[in-house]
C-alpha positions, 0 to 999 in steps of 0.5 A: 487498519491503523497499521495499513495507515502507518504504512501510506504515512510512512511511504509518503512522509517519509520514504518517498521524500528521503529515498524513493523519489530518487531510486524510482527515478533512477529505475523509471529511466533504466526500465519505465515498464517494469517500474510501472508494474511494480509499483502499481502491484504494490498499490494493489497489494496495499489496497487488498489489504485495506478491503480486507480489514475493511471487510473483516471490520464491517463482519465484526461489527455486524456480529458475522464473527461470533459463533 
């Protein structure tokens, strides 16, 4: 999780400042549709992950990983 935490801090501390505003800018007004559904893929990409741990942490803190 920390990991998946790393990552949002990363993109929204660092790289959407520095880069990504400019670049999804520039690309929004070139092809707004495609941008869009990028970058909402890559939201959910980031939220499957973090279900996931979020699963995988709540499986193992109730004992469903032990054999």
């Amino acid at each position: 999780m920390v990991l998946v935490w790393a990552i949002f801090t990363l993109m929204l501390f660092v790289l959407e400042p520095v880069w990504l505003h400019r670049g999804f800018q520039a690309r929004a007004e070139r092809d707004p549709e495609r941008t869009f559904a990028m970058v909402q893929w890559l939201h959910r990409f980031l939220l499957a992950i973090s279900l996931l741990i979020i699963a995988g942490a709540v499986a193992g803190s109730h004992g469903w990983l032990s054999g």
